[in-house]
C-alpha positions as CSV (number, residue, x, y, z in Angstrom):
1,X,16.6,58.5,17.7
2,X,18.9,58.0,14.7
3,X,22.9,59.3,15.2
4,X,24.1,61.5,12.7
5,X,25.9,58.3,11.4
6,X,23.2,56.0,10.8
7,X,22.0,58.7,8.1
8,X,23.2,58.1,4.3
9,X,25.5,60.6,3.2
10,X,22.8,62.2,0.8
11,X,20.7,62.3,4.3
12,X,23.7,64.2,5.9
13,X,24.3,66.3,2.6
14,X,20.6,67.5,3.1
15,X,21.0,68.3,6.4
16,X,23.7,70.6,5.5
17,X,22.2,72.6,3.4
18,X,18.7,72.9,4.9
19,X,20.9,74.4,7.9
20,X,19.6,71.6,10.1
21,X,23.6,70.4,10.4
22,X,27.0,71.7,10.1
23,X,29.5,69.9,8.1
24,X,31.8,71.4,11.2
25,X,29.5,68.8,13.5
26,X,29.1,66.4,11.2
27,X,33.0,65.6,10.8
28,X,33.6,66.4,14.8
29,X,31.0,63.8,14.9
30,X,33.2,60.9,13.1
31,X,36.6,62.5,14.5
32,X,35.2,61.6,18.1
33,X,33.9,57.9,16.6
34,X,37.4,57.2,15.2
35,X,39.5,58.4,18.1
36,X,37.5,56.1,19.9
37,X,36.7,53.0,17.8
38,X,39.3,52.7,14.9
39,X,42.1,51.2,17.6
40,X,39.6,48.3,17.5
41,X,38.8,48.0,13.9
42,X,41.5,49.3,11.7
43,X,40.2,51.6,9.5
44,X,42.9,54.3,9.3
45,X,46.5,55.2,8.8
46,X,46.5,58.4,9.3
47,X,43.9,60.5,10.8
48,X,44.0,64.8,9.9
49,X,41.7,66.2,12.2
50,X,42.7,70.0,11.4
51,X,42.7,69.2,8.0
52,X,38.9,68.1,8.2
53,X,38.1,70.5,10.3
54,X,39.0,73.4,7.6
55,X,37.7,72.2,5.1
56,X,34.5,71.7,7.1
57,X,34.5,75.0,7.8
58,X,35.2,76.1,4.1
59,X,32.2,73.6,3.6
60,X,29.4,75.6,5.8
61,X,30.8,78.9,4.8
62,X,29.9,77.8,1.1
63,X,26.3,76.7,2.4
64,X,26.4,80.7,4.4
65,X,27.2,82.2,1.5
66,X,24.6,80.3,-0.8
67,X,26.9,79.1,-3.2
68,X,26.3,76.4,-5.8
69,X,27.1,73.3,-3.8
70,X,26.8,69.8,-5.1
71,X,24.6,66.2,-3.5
72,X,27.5,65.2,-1.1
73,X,28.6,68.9,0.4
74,X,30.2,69.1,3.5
75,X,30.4,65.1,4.1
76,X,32.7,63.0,5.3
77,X,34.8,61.1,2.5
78,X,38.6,59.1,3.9
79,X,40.7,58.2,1.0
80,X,42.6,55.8,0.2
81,X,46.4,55.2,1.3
82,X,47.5,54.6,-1.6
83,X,46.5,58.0,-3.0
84,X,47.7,61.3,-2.9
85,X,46.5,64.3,-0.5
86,X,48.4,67.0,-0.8
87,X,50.2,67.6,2.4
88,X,49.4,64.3,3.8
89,X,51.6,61.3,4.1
90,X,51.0,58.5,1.6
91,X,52.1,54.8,2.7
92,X,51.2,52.7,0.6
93,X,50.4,50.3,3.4
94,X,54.2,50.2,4.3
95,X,56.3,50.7,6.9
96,X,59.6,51.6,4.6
97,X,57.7,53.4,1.7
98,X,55.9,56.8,1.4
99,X,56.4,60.3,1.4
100,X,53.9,63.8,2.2
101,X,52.4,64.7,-1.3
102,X,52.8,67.7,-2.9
103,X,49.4,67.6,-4.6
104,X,46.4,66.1,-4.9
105,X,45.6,63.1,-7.3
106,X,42.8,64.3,-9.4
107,X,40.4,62.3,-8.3
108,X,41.1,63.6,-4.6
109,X,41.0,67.3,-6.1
110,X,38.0,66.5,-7.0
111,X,36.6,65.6,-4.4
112,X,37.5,68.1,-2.5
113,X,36.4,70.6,-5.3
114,X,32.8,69.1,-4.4
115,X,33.4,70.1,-0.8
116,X,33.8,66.7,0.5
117,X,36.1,66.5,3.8
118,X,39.2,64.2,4.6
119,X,39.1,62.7,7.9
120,X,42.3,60.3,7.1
121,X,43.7,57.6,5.1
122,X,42.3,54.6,4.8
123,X,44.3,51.2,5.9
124,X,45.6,48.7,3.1
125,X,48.0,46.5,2.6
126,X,51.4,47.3,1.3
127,X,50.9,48.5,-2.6
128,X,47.6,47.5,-3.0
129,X,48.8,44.2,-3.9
130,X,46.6,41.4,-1.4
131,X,42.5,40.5,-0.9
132,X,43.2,41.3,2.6
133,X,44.2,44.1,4.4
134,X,47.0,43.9,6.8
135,X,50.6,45.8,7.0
136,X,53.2,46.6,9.7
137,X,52.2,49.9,10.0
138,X,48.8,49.6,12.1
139,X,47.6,45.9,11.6
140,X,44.8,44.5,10.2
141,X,41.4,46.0,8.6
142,X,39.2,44.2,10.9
143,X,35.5,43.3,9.9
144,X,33.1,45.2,12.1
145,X,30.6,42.5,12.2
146,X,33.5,39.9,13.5
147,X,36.5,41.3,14.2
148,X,39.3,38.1,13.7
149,X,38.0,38.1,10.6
150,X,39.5,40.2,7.7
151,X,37.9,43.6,6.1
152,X,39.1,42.1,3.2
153,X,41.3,43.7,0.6
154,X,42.5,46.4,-0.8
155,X,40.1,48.9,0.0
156,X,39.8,47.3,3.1
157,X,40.2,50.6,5.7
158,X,37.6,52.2,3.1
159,X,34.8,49.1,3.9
160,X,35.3,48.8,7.7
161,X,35.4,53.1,8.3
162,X,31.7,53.0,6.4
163,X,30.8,49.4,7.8
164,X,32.2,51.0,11.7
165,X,30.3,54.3,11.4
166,X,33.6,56.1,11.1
167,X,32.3,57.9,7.6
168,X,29.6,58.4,5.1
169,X,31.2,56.9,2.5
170,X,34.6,56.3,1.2
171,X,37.0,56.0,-1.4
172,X,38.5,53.4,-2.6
173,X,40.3,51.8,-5.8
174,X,40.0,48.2,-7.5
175,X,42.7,46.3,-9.5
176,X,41.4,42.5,-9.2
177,X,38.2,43.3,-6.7
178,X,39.6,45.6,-4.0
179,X,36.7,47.9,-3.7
180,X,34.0,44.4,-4.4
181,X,35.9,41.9,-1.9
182,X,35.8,44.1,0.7
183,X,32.2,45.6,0.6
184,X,30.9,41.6,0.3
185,X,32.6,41.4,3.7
186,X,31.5,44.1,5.6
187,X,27.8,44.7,3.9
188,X,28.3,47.5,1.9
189,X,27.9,48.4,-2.0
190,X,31.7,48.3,-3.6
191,X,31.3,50.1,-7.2
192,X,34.2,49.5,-10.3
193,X,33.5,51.9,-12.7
194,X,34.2,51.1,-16.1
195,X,38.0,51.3,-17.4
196,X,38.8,55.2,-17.9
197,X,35.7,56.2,-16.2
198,X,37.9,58.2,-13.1
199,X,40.8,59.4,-14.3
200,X,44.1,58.0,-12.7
201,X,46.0,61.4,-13.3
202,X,48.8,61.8,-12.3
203,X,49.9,58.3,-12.3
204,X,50.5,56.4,-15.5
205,X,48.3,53.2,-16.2
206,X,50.0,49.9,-15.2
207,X,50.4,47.2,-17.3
208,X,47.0,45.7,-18.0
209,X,45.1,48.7,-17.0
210,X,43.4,47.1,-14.5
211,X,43.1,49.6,-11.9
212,X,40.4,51.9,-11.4
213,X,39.4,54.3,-8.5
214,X,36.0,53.9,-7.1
215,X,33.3,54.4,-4.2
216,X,32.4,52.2,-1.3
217,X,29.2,53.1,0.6
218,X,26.0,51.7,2.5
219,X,23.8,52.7,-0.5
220,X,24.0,52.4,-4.1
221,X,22.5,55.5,-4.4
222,X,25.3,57.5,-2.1
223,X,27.8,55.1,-4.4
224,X,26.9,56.5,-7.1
225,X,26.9,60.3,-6.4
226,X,30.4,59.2,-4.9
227,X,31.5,58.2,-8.5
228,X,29.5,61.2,-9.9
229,X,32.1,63.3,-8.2
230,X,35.1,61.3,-8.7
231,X,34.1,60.8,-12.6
232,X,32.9,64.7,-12.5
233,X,29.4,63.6,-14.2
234,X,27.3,66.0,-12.4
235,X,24.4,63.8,-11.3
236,X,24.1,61.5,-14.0
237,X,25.2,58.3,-11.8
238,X,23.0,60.0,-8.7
239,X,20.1,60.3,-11.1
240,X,20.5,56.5,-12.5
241,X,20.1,55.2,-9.0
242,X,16.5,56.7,-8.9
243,X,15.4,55.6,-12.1
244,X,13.1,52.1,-12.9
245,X,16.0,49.9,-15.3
246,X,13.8,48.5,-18.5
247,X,13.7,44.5,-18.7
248,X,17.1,43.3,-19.0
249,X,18.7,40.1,-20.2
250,X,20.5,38.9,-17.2
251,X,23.0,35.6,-16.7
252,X,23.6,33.6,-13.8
253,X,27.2,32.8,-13.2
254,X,27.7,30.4,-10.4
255,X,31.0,28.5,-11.8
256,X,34.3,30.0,-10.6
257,X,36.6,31.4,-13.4
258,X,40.3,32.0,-12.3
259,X,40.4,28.9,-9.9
260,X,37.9,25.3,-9.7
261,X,37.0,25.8,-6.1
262,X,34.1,24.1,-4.0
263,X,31.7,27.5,-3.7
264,X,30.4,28.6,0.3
265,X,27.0,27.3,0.0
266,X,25.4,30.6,1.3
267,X,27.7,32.4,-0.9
268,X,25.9,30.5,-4.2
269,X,22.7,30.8,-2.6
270,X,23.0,34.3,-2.3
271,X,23.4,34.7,-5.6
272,X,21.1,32.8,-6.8
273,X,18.7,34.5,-4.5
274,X,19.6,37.7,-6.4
275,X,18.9,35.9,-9.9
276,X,15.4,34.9,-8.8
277,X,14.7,38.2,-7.2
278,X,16.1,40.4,-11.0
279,X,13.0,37.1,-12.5
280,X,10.8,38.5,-10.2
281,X,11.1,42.0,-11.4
282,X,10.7,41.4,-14.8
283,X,14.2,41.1,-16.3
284,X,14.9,38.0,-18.3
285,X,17.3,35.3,-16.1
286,X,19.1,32.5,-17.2
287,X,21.7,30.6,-15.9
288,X,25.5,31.1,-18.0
289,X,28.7,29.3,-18.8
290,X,31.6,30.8,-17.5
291,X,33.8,32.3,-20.4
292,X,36.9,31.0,-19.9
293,X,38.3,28.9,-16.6
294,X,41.9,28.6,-14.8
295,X,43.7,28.5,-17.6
296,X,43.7,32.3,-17.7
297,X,45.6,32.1,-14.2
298,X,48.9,32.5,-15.6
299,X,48.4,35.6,-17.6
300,X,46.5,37.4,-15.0
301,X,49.5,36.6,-12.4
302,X,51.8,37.1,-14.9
303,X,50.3,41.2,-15.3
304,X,49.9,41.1,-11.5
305,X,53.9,40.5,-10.7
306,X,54.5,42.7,-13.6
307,X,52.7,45.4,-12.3
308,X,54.4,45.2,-8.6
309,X,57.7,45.3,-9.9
310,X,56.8,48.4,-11.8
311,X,56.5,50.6,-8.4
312,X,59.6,52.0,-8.1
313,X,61.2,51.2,-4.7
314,X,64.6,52.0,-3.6
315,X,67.3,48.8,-4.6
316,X,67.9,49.2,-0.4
317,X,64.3,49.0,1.0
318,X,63.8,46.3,-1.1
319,X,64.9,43.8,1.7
320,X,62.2,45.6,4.3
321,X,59.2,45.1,2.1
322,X,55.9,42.5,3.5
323,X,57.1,38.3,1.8
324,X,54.3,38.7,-0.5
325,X,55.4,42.2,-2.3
326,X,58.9,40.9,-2.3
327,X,57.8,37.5,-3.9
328,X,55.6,39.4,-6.3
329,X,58.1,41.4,-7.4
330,X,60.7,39.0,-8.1
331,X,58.4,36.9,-10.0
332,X,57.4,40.2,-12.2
333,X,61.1,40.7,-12.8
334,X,61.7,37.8,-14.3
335,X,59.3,38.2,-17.1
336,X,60.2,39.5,-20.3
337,X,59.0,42.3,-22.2
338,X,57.7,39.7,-24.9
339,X,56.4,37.7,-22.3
340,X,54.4,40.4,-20.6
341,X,52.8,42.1,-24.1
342,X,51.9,38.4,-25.0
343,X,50.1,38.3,-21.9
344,X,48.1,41.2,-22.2
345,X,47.3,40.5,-25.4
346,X,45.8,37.1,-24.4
347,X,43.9,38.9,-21.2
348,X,42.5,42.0,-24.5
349,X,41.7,38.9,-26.9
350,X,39.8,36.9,-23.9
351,X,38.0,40.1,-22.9
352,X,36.9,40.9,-26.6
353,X,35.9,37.3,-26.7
354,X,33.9,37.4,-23.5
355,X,32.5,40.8,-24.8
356,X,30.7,38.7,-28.2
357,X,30.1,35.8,-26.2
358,X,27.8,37.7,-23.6
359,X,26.8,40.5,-26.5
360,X,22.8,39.4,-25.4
361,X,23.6,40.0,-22.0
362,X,23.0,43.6,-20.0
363,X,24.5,41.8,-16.8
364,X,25.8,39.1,-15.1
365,X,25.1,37.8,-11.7
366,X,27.4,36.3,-9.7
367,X,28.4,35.6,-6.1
368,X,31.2,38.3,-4.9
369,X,33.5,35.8,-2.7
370,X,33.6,32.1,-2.9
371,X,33.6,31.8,1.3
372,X,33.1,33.8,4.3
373,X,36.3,36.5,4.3
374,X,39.2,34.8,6.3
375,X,40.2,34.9,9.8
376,X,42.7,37.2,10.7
377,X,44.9,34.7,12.4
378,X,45.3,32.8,9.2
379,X,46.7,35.9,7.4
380,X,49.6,36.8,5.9
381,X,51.2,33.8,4.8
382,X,54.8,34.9,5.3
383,X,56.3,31.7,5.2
384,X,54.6,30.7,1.9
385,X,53.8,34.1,-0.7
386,X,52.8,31.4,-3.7
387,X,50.3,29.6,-1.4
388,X,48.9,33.2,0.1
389,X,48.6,34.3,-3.7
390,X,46.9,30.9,-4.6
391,X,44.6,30.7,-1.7
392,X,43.7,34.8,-2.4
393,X,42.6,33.1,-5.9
394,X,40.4,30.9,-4.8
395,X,38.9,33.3,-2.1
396,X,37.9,35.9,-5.0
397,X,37.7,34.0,-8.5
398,X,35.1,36.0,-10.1
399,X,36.1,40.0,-9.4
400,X,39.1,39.7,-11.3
401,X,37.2,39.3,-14.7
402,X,35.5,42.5,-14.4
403,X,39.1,44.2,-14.6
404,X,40.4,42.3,-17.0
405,X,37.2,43.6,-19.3
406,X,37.3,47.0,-18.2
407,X,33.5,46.3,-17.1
408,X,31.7,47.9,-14.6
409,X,31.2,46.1,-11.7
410,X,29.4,46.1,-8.0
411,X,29.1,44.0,-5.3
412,X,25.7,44.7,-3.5
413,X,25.2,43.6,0.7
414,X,22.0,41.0,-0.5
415,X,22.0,38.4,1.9
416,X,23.8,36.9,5.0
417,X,25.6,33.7,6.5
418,X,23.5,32.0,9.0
419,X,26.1,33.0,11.8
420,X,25.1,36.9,10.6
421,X,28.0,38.0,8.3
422,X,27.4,39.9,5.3
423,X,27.1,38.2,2.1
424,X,27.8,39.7,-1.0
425,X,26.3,39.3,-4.8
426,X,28.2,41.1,-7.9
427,X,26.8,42.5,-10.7
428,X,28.8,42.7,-13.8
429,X,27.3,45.1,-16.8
430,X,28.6,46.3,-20.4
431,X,31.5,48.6,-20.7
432,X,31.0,52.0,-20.8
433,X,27.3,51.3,-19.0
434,X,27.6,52.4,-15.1
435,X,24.6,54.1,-14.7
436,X,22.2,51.3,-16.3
437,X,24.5,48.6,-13.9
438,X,23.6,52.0,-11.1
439,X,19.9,51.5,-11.7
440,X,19.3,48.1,-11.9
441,X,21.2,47.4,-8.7
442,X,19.6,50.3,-6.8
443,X,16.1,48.1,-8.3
444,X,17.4,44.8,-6.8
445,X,18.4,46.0,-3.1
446,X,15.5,48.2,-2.4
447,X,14.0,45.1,-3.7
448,X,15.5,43.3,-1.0
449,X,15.2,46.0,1.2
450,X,17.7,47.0,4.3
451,X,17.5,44.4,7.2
452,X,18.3,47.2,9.7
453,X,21.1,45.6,11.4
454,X,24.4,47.4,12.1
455,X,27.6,45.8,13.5
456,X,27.1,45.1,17.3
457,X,29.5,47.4,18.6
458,X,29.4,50.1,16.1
């Protein structure tokens, strides 16, 4: 018989209002399951069991009182560490940063405006700022289908709470491929909505506006009534993931773009996999050029070091933070003001130019990672921050482009390594089009179909 986790969030949602479940069992349910399991897997920061537990109650007195509740009442939803619940500790993923917030983000008051409940905060590393997830404060995001390898990064305590059974679905945000990375490596769908989608109220765009907030979740369809509620759409996301796409012009991207790296095998062969299954539903598939190459590197770093050493941290913790924060943040302090517009002008002018070059194009397929997600004991590489920033380049090299767009973006759990582990394929659509990305990869994994497997342990 099936465990209250091993039921989408939608599934649970259903429950609760038919009266066949209490949100108040549902989140007891995970509490128990992540007192238990996340010392193993890493998922959390900071667990609020009475927190969840009110609003779980708020939750079924809603559903009692036959109130106008939305899909994903009374489920379980973690956020993110690096955002704000009011009266919870933020991080940051660091052991000398962070404070209790005095309100919610919007996002989060959203969320729990749709009656979704907050068992914790989800584990990443310090600032958001690596593809992995590891800090000082409680270790490293673990992959729950092998755990010395990483969860990847930096919504990696988002990907292994889902991938663990620890919630329903989760929260997450995406600068460079931090919702897409890790969902490719624990076997999940990772969604980047489109720039300006979900609001990042309070907080003040960094340079580049590369950051959006997004869901991670087993399904696309409980993804996309996750964004629904973060993007406060109703259902229109929800709705998308239900309906048949038209034909659609689709390219294959199997050429790295921020770094010339020798592709994982499986990884390519995943996504050309996907490519030939999209053919086999009708949609037009042809095989791209990628729009630009390496050269790009530069500009893209130089926005990345220019948006670390934006955070505002103390002149005196400075000393305390993780080698690759601190190496980040020199490097963005030593560019200029002319040096960083010029290189967010080059990053607008190559997305515009990417933009015309694909204009034909609805999407673009192409593998999420460019090799199996890294073991743990390999990570972080203190002793060398350029070499850990070059090697996280040539683990992701395609993610970042979607960010540097503003496209939507998601990495979908198609295929797997022949030792088991989960093997991502991204989808990249037009700006401003989420739900037609929504419903053609809803079309390509039922496609596919579930293989039924879950984590061994888990």
């Amino acid at each position: 018989m099936a465990q209250l986790h091993d039921l989408t969030a939608l599934e649970q949602a259903a429950a609760i209002r038919r009266g066949e479940l209490t949100s108040v069992e549902l989140t007891e349910h995970y509490l128990s399951r992540t007192e238990r399991l996340d010392l193993v897997v890493g998922a959390f920061i900071t667990t609020t069991a009475e927190l969840a537990v009110a609003q779980a109650r708020r939750a079924d007195a809603a559903v009692r009182a036959g109130a106008d509740i939305g899909p994903l009442h009374g489920t379980v939803v973690p956020v993110k560490d690096l955002h704000e619940v009011a009266g919870v500790p933020t991080s940051y993923g660091s052991r000398v940063l962070g404070s209790v917030a005095q309100a919610d983000e919007e996002s989060v008051a959203r969320m729990r405006a749709a009656g979704l409940v907050f068992t914790g905060k989800t584990n990443t590393p310090e600032l958001g700022l690596p593809s992995y997830t590891c800090n000082e404060l409680v270790g490293p995001a673990r992959c729950p289908w092998e755990l010395d390898r990483s969860a990847g990064g930096s919504s990696g305590g988002a990907a292994a709470a889902v991938a663990a059974g620890l919630a329903s679905a989760a929260h997450g945000s995406d600068g460079g491929g931090s919702l897409r990375i890790p969902a490719s490596a624990c076997g999940l769908v990772g969604f980047k909505p489109s720039r300006g989608l979900v609001s990042n109220a309070p907080r003040v765009d960094r340079p580049g506006e590369l950051v959006v907030q997004g869901p991670v979740a087993r399904t696309v369809a409980d993804a996309a009534a996750l964004l629904d509620v973060l993007a406060g759409t109703g259902v229109q996301h929800q709705q998308a993931a239900a309906r048949q796409p038209p034909p659609l012009r689709i390219g294959l991207l199997l050429q790295p773009v921020l770094a010339d790296v020798v592709v994982d095998e499986e990884c390519r062969s995943a996504a050309q996999d996907a490519a030939a299954m999209l053919a086999t539903l009708g949609h037009r598939v042809g095989e791209v050029d990628r729009p630009f190459g390496p050269e790009v590197l530069p500009q893209f770093q130089t926005i990345w070091s220019a948006l670390a050493a934006s955070i505002d941290v103390p002149a005196q913790l400075e000393p305390q933070l993780a080698p690759l924060t601190r190496w980040l943040r020199a490097e963005g302090r030593g560019v200029s003001v002319a040096a960083l517009r010029a290189a967010v002008e080059a990053v607008r002018m190559l997305a515009a130019a990417t933009t015309e070059r694909w204009a034909e194009l609805d999407a673009v397929v192409t593998p999420t990672v460019a090799e199996p997600p890294p073991l743990l004991r390999d990570l972080p590489y203190d002793a060398d921050p350029a070499a850990d920033f070059a090697a996280q380049t040539r683990f992701t090299p395609w993610t970042s482009l979607a960010n540097m767009t503003g496209a939507p973006a998601v990495s979908l759990p198609l295929s797997r390594s022949r030792s088991g582990l989960p093997i991502g394929v991204q989808l990249i659509g037009r700006q401003g089009a989420d739900a037609a990305l929504i419903a053609v990869a809803a079309q390509v994994a039922a496609a596919v179909g579930p293989d039924g497997r879950r984590p061994g342990m888990w």
